[in-house]
Every structure is written in structure tokens, then in C-alpha cells.
N, C-alpha and C positions, 0 to 999 in steps of 0.2 A: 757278797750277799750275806756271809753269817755276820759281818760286821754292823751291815745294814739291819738287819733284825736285833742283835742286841740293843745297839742304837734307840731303837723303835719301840722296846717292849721297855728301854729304860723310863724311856719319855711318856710311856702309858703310864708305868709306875707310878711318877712322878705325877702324874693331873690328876690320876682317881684319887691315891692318896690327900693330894688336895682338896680334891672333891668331896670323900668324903669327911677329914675333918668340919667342912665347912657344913655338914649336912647333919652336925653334931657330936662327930669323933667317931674315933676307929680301932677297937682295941681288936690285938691278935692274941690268940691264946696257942699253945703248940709251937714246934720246932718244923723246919719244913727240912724233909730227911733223904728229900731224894737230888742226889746228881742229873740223872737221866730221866729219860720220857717217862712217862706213870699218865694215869686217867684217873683227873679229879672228879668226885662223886657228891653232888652237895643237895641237899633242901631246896626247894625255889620256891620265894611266896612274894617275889618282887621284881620289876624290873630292875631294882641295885642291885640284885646281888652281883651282876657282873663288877659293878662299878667298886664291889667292895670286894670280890675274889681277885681282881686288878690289880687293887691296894695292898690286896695282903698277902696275895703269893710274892714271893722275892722275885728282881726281873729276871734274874738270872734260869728261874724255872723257864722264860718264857713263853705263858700261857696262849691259848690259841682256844677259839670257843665255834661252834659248831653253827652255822646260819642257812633257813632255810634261804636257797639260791633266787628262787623265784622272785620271795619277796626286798633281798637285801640286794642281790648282785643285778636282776635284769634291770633295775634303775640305776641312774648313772650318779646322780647324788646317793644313794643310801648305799652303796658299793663302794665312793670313797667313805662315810662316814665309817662306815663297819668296816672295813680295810684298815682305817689309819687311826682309830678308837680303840678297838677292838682285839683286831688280829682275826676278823674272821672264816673261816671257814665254810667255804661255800657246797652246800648239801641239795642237790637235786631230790626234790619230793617225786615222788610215785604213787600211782594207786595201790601199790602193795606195799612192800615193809621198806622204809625205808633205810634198814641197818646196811646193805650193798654199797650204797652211796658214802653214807658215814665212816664205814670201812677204807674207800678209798682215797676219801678227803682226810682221815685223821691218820692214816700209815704213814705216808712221808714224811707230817713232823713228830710224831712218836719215835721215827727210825732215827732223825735228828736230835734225839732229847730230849723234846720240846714236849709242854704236860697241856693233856687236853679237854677240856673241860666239859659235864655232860652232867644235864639234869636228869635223874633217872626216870622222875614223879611227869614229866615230859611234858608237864602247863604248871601255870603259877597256881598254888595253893589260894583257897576264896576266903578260908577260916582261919590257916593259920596252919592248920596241922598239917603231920606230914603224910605225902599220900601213898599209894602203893608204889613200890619200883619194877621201873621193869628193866631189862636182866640186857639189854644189849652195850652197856657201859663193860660188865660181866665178859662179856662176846669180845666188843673190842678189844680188853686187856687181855685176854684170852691167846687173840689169833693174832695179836702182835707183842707178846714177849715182855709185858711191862704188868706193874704194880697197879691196884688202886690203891687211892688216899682218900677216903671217908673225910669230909669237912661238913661244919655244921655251920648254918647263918642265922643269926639273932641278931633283930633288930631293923631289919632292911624293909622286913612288909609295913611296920609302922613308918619309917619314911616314905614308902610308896609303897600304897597298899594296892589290889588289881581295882583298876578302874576306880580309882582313887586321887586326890592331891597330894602334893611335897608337906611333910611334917617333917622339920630339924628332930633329931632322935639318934642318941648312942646308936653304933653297930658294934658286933662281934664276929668273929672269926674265930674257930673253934680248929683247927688243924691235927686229925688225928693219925694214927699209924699206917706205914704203907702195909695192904693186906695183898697176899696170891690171889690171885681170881679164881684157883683152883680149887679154892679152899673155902670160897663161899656162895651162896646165888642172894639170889634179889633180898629174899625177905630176910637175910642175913645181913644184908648192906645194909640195908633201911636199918636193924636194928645197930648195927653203931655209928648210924647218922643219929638216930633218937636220942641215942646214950648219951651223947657227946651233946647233944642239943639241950639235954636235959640235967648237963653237969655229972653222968657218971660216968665211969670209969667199965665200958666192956671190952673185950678180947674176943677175938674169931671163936673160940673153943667157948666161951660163954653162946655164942649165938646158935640159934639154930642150925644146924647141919645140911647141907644140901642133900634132899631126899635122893639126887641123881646127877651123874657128870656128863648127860648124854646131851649134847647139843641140839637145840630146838630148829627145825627147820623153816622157823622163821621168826629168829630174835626179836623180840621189841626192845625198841631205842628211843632216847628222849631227846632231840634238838630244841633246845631252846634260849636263846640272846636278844632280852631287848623288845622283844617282838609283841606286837600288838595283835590279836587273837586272831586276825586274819594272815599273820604271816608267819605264825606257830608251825612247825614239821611236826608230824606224828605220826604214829603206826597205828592202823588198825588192833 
């Protein structure tokens, strides 16, 4: 099985990176610094960004992205697509918060190493900018023992903007430090996703402070892969 996955995530590598050359290039900026599982943290204002998180995390991270169940797995085509594309992980939606779910879908390959990918803004951005975060990216790093990695994406909404067409358009990949989840909350994260988006240089200890370490009794979390606005997972 772990062969079968390396295998699998090499071969992803390998297409998006293609892809997106083809969709006008792909520069990466940063070192990616983690051996073991960690939860990537990024910007979304595209349906690339997967395509370009794919290409630029190394395979050996083994990436894994979070898919609402409903819309990707109860169809027997869109289950293989996102299965063998992707790497997805499949998230049962609820009328309540959906972080329970996410929890139990993203622990067993975080316990494997394996790095899990979560948009915290939890829909693609309309304008550009980036939106609030909400804090269950936070949670899951949290209650499973692993790092975030702040990453920034430039460039992906001009090739696919929401409800938009394909424009060939440089991307970027911005890859910044792994941070304790202990050590920051949401409006903290968001700011060294901006920094990094915006070419500066911040540190945990520049950011905001988390006003409190008391766990919310009902996390919000962003699932988002690919997904056309009826098959988006969100939290109340």
C-alpha cells in the first residue's frame, strides 16, 4: 500500500506539473521543510490552486485534499476522478459543523506523514483578496500533533478565475515556515498567508497574538477541491 501511494502521488506530480507549465509556468518560491504530516494552509481564489499545490508540494510530501463526500464520492465518475487526480479525501457534510468529519478523514494520513491540504477562507475568493480564515485548519493541527505551513498562491485566479474561462498566466507558489498551531489562531494565519502573498517577510511573533487557547466548541473548517459551488463543504 505505501508503495502504491508513493507511486500515485509521483504520478500526480508529474501531470500537474505539466499542466501547469502548460497553463503558462510554475515558479516555486521556499523550501518545503517538513519530513512528516503538517496541514497546508493556503489562499483560494481558483479552481488551480489544487492543480498548482500538486505541482509544487514535492511528491514525497504526499499531499491529500479534503472533498465534500456527497458531491465527489456518491458519483461513481467523480470518485474515480478525485481518487486518482487528486488524492481525495472524502468529508461527509452535515447540517452542523463539519470539522468532526474532517477530523476523521484527515487523521489517518497526517498519522502516515502524509500533508493535508485546507483552504481556511473555505470558497474561492470573487475579487482576489484574501478572505477571513476560519480556525479549523488550527483544530486539526492541533488534535493531531503536526505543524502548519502557511503557503501563498499567485497567479492561479487569473488562469481560472470563479465562474470564469482558461487564460495561460504564470503561477506562483510561495512556501512559507512551518508554524505550532499553538502559537497562532486564524487572524494570525491569514496574516502570514498575506505577507507571503504580498512578498514580505513575517514571523508568528510579528502576528497578532491569539487573544485565547480555549478551544471553540465548534470549530470552523474550510473543505474545498475543484468544486463547483454546489459541491463546496462549509460550516455554518
Amino acid at each position: 500500500m505505501a508503495l502504491a501511494i508513493r507511486i500515485a502521488c509521483q504520478l500526480r506530480h508529474r501531470l500537474w506539473r505539466t499542466a501547469c507549465q502548460l497553463s503558462g509556468g510554475l515558479t516555486v518560491v521556499g523550501r518545503w521543510r517538513r519530513p512528516g504530516g503538517c496541514v497546508v494552509v493556503a489562499n483560494h481564489g481558483s479552481h488551480a490552486d489544487t492543480a498548482a499545490l500538486m505541482a509544487a508540494l514535492p511528491a514525497s510530501a504526499q499531499p491529500v485534499f479534503a472533498a465534500a463526500s456527497d458531491y465527489w464520492f456518491d458519483d461513481p465518475v467523480r470518485r474515480v476522478l478525485i481518487t486518482a487526480l487528486a488524492g481525495g479525501l472524502p468529508v461527509r457534510r452535515t447540517t452542523g459543523s463539519t470539522y468532526p468529519a474532517l477530523l476523521a478523514a484527515a487523521r489517518p494520513a497526517l498519522a502516515k506523514g502524509r500533508t493535508v491540504v485546507v483552504y481556511p477562507e473555505g470558497t474561492r475568493s470573487r475579487d482576489g483578496s484574501v478572505g477571513e480564515f476560519r480556525s479549523g485548519a488550527i483544530h486539526l493541527a492541533r488534535d493531531c500533533g503536526v505543524p502548519l505551513v502557511p503557503v501563498a498562491l499567485l497567479g492561479t485566479r487569473e488562469v481560472l478565475p470563479k465562474h470564469g474561462g482558461f487564460h495561460r498566466t504564470a503561477m506562483q507558489v510561495r512556501i512559507g515556515e512551518p508554524v505550532d498551531p499553538g502559537s497562532v489562531d486564524a487572524a494570525a494565519l491569514r496574516a502570514l498567508v498575506v505577507a507571503a502573498r504580498a512578498g514580505t517577510t513575517q514571523t508568528v511573533t510579528d502576528s497578532p497574538r491569539p487573544t485565547s487557547t480555549t478551544r471553540s466548541a465548534n470549530p470552523r473548517c474550510a473543505i474545498a477541491l475543484w468544486k463547483s459551488d454546489s459541491g463546496e463543504a462549509k460550516t455554518p
